[in-house]
N, C-alpha and C positions, 0 to 999 in steps of 0.2 A: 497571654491575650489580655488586653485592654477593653475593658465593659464601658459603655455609656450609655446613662440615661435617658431618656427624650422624652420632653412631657408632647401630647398627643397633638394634632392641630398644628397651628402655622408656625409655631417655634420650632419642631422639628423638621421642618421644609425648610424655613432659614435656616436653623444648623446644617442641616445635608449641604444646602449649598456652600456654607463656610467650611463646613470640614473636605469638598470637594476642593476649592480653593487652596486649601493646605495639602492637595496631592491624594488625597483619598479616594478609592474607585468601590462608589459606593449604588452600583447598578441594583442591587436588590432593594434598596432602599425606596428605590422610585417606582417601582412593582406595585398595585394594585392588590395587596393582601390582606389575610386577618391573622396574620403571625404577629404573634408579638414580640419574638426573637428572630434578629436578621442579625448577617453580617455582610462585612466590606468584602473587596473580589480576593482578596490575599485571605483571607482567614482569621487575621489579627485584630480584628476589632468585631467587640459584638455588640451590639442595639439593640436596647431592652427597651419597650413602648409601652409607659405608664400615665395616669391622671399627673399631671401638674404638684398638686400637693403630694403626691408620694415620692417624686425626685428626691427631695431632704434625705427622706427616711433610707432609700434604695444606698444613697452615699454612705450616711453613716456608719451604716451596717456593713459597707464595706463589697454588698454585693455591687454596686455598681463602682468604678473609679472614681469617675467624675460624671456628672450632668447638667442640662443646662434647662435654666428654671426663670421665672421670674422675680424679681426682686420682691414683689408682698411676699410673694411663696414662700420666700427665705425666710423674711421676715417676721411670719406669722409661726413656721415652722420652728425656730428655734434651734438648729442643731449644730453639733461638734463638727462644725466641716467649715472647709476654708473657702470662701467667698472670692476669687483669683482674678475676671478678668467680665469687665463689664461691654457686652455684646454687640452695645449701644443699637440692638434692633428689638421690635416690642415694647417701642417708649411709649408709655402712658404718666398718669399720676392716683394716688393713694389720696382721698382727699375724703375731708369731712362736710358731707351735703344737707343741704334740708331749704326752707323759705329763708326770705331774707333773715325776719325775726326769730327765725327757729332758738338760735343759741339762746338770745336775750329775754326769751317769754319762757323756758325751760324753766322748771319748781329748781328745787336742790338737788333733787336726783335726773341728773342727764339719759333720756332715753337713747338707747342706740342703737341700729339695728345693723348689723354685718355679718359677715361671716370669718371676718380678720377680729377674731376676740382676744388674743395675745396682743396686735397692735393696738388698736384700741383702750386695752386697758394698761398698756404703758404709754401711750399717748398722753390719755386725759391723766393718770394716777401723776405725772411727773407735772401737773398742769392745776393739780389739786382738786380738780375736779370729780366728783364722786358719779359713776355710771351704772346704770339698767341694763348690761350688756344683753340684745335680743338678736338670739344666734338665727340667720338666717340664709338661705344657698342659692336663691336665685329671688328674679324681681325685687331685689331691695329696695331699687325706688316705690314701688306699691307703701313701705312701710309707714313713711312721712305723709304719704297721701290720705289714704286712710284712719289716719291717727293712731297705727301700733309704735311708734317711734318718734323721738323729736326730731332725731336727725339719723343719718346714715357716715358708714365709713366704706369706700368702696374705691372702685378702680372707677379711673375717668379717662376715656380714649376723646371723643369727637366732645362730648358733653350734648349729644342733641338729644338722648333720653332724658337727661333732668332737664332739658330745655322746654320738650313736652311734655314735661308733668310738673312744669311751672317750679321747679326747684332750681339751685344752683350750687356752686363751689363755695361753701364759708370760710374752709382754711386746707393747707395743704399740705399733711400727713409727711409725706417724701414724694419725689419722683420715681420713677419704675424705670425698667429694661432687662430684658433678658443677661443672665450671668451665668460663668462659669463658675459650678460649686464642685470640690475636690475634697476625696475622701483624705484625711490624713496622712494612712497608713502609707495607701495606696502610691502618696506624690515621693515618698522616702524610697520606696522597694520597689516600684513597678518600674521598668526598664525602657524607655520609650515615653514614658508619657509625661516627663518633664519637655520633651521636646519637641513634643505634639500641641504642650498648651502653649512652648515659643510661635509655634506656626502659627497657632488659632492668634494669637497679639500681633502677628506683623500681618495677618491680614483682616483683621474687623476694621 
């Protein structure tokens, strides 16, 4: 049996439909439930439904094969797993926000508010920049409004919330999209699933 990941929400509605694509009859997946273990109508594949940031961790550890996550996710997460096949759906950007002059009126210590504090602080460290990382999970943009932050590090889809709260894009971290992360072990031994991740590439 073949395990995978799904982080909650709309990425796993677009994997269902890709992996549907690739020949998979994945009828309970489209069910109305609060399982967090489903499977496909064969039996051979099972679908485990966690937060976002725990995809990383479910791979490495080997309990899941592979999952599919977003690229900050990855990013921030740090793990021993192989990065394989960019999904190109869930495009966003990782970008560093605040007022125009935010960078330029900062002291020496750069305030930052995010919840990506591994990017972040490999961002600005290779930039020589020394940071006030201020770990934070939701409303980031509040941060730079209020004056907890000089600036923020976050995901930007539309940009119409830094739009209305008078902020913008200063510089541009990476781009984002959904990818396929693959446990190690799992791509050597597991029997099927080097040919499941060909499928998922001829059809993204």
């Amino acid at each position: 049996m073949i395990t995978v990941a799904l982080a909650k929400g709309r990425l796993a509605t677009q994997s269902t439909e890709l992996l549907e694509k690739c020949g998979l009859k994945l009828d309970e997946l489209k069910t109305d439930t609060r399982k967090l273990v489903l499977f496909d109508n064969s039996g051979k594949y099972r679908f485990v439904f966690v937060k976002p940031s725990d995809v990383p961790t479910y791979v490495e550890r080997g309990v899941a094969d592979f999952g599919v996550v977003g690229k900050d996710t990855l990013l921030e997460a740090d793990k021993d797993i192989y990065e394989m096949i960019d999904l190109k759906f869930g495009a966003c950007r990782l970008c560093v926000c605040g007022y125009e002059s935010s960078l330029k009126n900062a002291g020496g210590i750069l305030r930052v508010g995010t919840k990506y504090e591994h990017v972040t602080k490999e961002y600005f460290g290779v930039r020589g920049k020394t940071v006030d990382i201020i770990k934070l999970n939701g409303s980031v943009e509040l941060a730079p409004v209020i004056g907890l932050s000089d600036v923020i590090v976050d995901i930007v889809e539309s940009g119409k919330t830094l739009e209305a709260n008078g902020l913008k894009v200063l510089e541009e971290v990476c781009k984002c999209s959904a990818r396929v992360a693959v446990n190690r072990v799992s791509l050597k031994t597991k029997k099927g699933l080097a040919e499941l991740l060909e499928k998922i590439k001829e059809n993204v």
